[in-house]
FIVO-666386 format. One record per atom (N, C-alpha, C): residue in one letter; y, z, x. Coordinates in pm, whole numbers, padded with zeros to 5 digits, always signed. Layout:
AYZX ...
This chain:
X-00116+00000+00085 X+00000+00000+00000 X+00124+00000+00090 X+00221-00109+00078 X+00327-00098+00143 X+00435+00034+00068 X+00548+00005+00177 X+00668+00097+00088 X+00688+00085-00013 X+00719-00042-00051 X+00814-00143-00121 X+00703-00104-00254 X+00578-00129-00216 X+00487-00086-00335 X+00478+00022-00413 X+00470+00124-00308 X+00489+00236-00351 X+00626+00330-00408 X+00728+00263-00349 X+00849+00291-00463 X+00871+00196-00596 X+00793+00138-00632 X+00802+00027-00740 X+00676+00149-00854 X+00609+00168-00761 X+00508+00267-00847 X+00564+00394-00927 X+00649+00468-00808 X+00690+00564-00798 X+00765+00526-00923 X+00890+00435-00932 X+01001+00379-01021 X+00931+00382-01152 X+00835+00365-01152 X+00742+00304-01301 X+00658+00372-01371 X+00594+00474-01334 X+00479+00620-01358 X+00581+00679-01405 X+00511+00739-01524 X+00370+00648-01589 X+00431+00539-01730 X+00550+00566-01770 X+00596+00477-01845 X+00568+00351-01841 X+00546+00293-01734 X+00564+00111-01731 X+00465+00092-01611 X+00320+00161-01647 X+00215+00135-01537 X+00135+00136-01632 X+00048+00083-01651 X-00132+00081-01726 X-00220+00066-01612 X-00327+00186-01612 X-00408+00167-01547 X-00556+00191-01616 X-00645+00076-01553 X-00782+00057-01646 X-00887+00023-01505 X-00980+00042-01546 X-01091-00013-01479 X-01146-00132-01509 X-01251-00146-01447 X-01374-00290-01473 X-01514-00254-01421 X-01623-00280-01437 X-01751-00282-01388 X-01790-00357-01336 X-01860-00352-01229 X-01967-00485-01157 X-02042-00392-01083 X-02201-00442-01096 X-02312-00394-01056 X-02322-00253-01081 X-02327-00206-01190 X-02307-00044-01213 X-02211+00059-01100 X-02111-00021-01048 X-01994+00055-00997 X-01893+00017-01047 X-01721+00077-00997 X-01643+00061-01106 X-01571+00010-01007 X-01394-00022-01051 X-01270-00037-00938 X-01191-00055-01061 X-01080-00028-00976 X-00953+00023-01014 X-00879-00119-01050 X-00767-00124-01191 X-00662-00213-01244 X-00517-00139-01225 X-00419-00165-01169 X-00351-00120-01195 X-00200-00231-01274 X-00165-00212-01368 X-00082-00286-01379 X+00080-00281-01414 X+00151-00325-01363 X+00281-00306-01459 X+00338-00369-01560 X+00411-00298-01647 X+00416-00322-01824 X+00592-00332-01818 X+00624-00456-01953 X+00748-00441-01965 X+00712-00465-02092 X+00854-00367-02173 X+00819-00376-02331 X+00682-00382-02396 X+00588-00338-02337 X+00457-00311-02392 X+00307-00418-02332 X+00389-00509-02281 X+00360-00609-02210 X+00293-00615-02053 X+00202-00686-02041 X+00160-00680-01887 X+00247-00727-01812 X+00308-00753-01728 X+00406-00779-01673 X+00340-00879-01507 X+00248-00776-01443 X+00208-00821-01302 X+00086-00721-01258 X+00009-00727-01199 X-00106-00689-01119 X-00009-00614-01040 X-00035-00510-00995 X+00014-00448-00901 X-00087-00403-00810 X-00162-00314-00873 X-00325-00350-00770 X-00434-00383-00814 X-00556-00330-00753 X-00712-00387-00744 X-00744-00303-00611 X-00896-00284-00661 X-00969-00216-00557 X-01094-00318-00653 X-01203-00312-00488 X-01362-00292-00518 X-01416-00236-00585 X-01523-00259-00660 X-01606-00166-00779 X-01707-00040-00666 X-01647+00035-00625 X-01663+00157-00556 X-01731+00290-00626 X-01632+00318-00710 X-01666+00442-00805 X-01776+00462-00860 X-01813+00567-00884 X-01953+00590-00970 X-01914+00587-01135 X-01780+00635-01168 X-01765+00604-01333 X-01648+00542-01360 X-01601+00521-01455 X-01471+00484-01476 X-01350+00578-01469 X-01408+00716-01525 X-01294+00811-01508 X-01279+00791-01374 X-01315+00837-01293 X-01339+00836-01132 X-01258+00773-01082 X-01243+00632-01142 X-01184+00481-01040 X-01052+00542-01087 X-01026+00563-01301 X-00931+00557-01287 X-00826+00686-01227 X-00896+00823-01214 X-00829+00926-01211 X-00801+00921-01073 X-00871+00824-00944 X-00819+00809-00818 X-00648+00747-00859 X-00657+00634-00935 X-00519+00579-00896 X-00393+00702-00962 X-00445+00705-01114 X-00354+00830-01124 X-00266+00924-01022 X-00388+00968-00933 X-00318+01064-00855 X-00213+01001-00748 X-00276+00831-00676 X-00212+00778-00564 X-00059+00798-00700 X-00067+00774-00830 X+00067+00706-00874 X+00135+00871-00870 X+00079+00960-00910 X+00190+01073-00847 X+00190+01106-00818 X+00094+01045-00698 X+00201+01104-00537 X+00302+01064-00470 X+00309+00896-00539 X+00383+00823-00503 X+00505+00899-00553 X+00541+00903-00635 X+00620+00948-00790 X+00660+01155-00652 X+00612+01215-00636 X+00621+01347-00577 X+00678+01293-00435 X+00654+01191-00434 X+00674+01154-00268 X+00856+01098-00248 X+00848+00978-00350 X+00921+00855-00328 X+01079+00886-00462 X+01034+00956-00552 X+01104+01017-00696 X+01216+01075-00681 
């Protein structure tokens, strides 16, 4: 994650971020996206299907988004 990324995150958590998962081969990875007016807006990230569940994948990015947000805010 660059700076530039991570203050765009920071700027946007959790109001104007959706974050979801996906499955492949019974592991999971992370969606992260940004929203305008309710709207998808842009990919912001992606990870590998890593995780063992979905909470998992998604409660990793959660936290990167506020830390970003504790860090960058």
């Amino acid at each position: 994650m660059t700076i530039l990324e991570a203050l765009e995150l920071s700027g946007n958590y959790p109001e104007n971020i959706l974050i979801s998962s996906f499955e492949k081969e019974g592991k999971f990875g992370i969606l992260c996206y940004m929203t305008r007016n309710g709207e998808i807006h842009k990919l912001m990230f992606d990870s590998t299907a890593t995780f063992e569940s979905k909470e998992e994948a998604e409660n990793c990015m959660h936290e990167i988004a506020k830390e970003c947000v504790n860090r960058y805010k």
